[in-house]
LUMSEMAR-555919 format. One record per residue (C-alpha): residue number from 0; x, y negated, z negated. Coordinates in steps of 0.02 Angstrom, whole numbers, always signed. Layout:
<site lumgu="NUM" px="X" py="Y" pz="Z"/>
...
***
This chain:
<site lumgu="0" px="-3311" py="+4067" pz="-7405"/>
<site lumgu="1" px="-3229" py="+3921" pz="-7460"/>
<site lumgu="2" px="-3041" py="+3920" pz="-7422"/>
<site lumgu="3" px="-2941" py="+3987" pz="-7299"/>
<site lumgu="4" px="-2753" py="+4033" pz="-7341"/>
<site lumgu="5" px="-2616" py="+4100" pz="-7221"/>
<site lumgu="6" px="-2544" py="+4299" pz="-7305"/>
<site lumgu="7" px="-2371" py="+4317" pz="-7372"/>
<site lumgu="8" px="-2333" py="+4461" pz="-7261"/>
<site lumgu="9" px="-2207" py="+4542" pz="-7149"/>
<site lumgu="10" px="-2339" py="+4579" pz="-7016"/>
<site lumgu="11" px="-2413" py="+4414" pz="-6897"/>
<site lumgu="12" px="-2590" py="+4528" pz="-6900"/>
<site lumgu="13" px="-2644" py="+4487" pz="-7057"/>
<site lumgu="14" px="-2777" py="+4361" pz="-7078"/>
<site lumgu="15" px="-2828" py="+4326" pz="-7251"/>
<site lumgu="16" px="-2955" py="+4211" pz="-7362"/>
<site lumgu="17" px="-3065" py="+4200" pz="-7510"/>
<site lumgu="18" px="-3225" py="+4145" pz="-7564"/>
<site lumgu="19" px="-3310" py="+4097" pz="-7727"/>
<site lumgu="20" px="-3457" py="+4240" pz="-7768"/>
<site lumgu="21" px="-3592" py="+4079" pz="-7813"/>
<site lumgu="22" px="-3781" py="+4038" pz="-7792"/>
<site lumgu="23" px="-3751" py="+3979" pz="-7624"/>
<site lumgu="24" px="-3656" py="+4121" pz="-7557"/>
<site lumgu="25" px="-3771" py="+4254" pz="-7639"/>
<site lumgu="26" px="-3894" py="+4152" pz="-7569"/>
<site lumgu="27" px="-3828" py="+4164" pz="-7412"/>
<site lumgu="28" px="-3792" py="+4330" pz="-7421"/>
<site lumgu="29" px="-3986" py="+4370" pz="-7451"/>
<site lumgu="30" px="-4053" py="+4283" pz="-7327"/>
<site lumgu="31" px="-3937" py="+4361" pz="-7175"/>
<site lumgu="32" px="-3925" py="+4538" pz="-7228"/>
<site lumgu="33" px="-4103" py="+4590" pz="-7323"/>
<site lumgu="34" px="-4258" py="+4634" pz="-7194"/>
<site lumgu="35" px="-4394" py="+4519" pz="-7281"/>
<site lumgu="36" px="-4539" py="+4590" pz="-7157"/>
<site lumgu="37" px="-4711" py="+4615" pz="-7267"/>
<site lumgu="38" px="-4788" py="+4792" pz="-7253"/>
<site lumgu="39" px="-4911" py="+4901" pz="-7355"/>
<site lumgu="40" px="-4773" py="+5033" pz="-7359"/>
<site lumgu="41" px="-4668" py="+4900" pz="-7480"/>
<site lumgu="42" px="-4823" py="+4872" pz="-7608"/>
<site lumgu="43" px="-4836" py="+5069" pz="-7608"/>
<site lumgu="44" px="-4761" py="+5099" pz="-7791"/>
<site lumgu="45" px="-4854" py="+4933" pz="-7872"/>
<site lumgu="46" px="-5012" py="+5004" pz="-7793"/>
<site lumgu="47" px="-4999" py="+5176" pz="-7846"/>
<site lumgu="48" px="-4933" py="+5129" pz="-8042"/>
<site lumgu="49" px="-5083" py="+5001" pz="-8044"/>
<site lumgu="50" px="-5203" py="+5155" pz="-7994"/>
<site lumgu="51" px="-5132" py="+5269" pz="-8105"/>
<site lumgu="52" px="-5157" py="+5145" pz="-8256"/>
<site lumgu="53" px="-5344" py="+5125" pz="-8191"/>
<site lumgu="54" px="-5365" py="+5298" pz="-8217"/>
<site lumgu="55" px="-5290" py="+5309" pz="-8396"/>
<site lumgu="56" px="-5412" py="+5170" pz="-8436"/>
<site lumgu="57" px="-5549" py="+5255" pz="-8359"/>
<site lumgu="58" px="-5522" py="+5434" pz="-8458"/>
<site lumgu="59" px="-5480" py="+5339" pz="-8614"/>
<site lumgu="60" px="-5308" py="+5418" pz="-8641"/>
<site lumgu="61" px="-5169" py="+5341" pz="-8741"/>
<site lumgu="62" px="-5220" py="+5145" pz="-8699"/>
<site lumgu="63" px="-5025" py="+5102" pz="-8730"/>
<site lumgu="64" px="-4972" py="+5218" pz="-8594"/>
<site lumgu="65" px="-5114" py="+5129" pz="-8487"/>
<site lumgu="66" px="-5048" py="+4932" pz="-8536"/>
<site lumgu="67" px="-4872" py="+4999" pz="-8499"/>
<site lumgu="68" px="-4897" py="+5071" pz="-8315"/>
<site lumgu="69" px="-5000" py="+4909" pz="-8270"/>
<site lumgu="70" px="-4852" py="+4802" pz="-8333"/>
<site lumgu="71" px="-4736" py="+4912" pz="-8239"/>
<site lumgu="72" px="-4858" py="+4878" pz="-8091"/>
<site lumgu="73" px="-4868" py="+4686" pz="-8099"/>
<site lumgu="74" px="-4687" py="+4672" pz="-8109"/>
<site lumgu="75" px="-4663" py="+4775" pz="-7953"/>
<site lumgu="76" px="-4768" py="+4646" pz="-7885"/>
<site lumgu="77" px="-4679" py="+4502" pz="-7943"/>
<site lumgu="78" px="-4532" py="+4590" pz="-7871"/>
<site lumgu="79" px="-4602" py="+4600" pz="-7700"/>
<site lumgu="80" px="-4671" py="+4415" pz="-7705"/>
<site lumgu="81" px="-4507" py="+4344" pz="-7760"/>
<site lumgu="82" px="-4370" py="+4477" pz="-7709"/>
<site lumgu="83" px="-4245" py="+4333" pz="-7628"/>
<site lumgu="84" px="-4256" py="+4227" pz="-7827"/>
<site lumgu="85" px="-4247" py="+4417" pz="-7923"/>
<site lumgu="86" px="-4109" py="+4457" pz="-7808"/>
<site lumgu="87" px="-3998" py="+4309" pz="-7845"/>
<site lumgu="88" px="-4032" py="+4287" pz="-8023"/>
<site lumgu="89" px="-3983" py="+4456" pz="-8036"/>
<site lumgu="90" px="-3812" py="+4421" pz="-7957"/>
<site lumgu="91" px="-3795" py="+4277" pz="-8037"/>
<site lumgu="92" px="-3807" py="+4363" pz="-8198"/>
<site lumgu="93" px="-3676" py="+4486" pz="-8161"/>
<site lumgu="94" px="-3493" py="+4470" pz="-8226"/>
<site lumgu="95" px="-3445" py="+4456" pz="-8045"/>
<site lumgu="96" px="-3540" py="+4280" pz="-8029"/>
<site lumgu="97" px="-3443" py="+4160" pz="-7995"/>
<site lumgu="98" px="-3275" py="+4233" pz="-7960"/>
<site lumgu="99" px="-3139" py="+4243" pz="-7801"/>
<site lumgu="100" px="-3138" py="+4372" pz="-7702"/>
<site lumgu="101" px="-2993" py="+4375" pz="-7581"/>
<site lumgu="102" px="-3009" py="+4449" pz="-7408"/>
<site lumgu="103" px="-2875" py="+4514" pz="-7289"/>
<site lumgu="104" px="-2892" py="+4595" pz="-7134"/>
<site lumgu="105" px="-2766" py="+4689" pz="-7041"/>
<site lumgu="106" px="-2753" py="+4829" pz="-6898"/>
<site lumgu="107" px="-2806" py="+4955" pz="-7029"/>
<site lumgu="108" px="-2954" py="+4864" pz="-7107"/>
<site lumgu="109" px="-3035" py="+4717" pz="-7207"/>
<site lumgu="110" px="-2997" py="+4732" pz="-7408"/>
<site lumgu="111" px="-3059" py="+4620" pz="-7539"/>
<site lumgu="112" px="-3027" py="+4619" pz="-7693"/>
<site lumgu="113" px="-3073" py="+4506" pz="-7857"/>
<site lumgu="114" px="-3053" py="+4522" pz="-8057"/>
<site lumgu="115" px="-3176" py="+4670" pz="-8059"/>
<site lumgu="116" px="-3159" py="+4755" pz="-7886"/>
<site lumgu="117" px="-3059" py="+4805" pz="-7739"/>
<site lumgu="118" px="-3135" py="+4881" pz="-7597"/>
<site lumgu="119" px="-3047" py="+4940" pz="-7422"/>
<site lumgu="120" px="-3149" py="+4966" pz="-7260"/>
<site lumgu="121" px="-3059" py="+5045" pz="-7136"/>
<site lumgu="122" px="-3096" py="+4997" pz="-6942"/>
<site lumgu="123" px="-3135" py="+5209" pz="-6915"/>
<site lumgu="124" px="-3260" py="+5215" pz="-7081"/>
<site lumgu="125" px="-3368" py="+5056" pz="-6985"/>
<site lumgu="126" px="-3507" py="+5128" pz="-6901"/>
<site lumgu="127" px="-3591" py="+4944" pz="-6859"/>
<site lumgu="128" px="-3519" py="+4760" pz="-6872"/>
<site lumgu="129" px="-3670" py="+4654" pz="-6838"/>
<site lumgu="130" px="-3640" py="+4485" pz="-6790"/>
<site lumgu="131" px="-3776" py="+4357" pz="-6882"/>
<site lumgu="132" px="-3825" py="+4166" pz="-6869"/>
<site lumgu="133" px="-3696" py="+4144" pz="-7017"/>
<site lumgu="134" px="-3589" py="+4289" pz="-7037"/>
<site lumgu="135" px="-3537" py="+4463" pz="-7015"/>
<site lumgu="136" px="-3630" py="+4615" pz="-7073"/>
<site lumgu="137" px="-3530" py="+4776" pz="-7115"/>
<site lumgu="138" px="-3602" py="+4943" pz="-7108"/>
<site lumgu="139" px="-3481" py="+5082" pz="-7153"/>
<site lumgu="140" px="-3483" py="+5259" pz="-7237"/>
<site lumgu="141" px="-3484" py="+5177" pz="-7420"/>
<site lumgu="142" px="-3632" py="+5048" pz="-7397"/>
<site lumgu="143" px="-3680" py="+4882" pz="-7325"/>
<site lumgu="144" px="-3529" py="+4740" pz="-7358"/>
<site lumgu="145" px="-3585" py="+4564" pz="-7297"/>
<site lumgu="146" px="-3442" py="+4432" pz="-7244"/>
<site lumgu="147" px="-3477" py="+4250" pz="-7231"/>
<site lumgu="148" px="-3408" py="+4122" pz="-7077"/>
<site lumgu="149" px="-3418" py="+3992" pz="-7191"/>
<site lumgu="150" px="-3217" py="+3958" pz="-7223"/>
<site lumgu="151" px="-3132" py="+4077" pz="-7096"/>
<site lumgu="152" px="-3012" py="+3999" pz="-6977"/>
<site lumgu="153" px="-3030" py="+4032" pz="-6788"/>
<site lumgu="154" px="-2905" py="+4197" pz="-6777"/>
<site lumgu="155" px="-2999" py="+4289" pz="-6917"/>
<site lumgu="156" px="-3156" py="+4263" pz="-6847"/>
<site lumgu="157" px="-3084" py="+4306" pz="-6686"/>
<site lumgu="158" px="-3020" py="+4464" pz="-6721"/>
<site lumgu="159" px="-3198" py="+4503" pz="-6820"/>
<site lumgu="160" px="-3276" py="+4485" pz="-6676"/>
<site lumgu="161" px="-3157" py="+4565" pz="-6545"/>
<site lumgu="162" px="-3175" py="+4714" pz="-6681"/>
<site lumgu="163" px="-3361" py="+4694" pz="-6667"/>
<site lumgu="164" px="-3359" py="+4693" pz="-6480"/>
<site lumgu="165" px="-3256" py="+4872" pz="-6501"/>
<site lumgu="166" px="-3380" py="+4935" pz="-6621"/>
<site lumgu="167" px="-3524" py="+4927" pz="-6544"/>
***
């Protein structure tokens, strides 16, 4: 988050700011919310596509079938390896790259909302706020939301984390 910027509003409780939706943030984003643990049980679908092209080979069926589910398999792979580069090019590909997203938080909830989405979380639809080394993450009825410190004045991260404290 970049900027902080006080709400036009008739309430004192609202806190409000935006960030910019760039490389760092999504990079940020990545690295505080996404379990990067190795395991056998994440290389299960590369392993079992490379196996079942092994055995197309083997029976000499359709070879193109074959070439395709071993392609399929080494790009699973690759997207093991390097999940936190596939994950950001991704988002950096999407029309959302690189825009402002506004967020405001009230009594009710936190809301963003940007040039292609608006989203409201209400404080009863939260089931977790996790506090991390940079930021907030948001588990709630309609997915996984992750807020950035980076550019939030004192009171909003105050009353994140006195809402946090509640929560859990």
């Amino acid at each position: 988050m970049t900027d902080t910027a006080p709400q036009d509003s008739n309430t004192s409780t609202d806190q409000s700011s935006h960030y910019i939706l760039n490389r760092e943030y999504f990079t940020e984003c990545f690295d505080q919310s996404v379990d990067t643990t190795v395991s056998l049980k994440k290389y299960r679908l590369a392993i079992l596509l490379i196996i079942m092209s092994a055995v197309l080979f083997t029976v000499e069926a359709e070879p193109h079938i074959a070439w395709f589910l071993l392609a399929l398999g080494a790009v699973e792979l690759l997207s093991i390896r390097y999940k936190r580069s596939w994950w950001v090019a991704r988002q950096m590909l999407s029309r959302r790259a690189n825009s402002r997203v506004n967020v405001r938080i009230d009594e009710q909830g936190i809301y963003t909302d940007s040039k292609h989405h608006q989203q409201s979380i209400l404080w009863d639809d939260i089931a977790e706020l996790k506090t991390t080394e940079k930021g907030f993450i948001v588990i709630h009825k309609g997915g996984t939301n992750y807020l950035s410190r980076t550019g939030l004045d004192k009171d909003f991260l105050a009353r994140l984390n006195d809402k946090s404290n509640a929560i859990t």
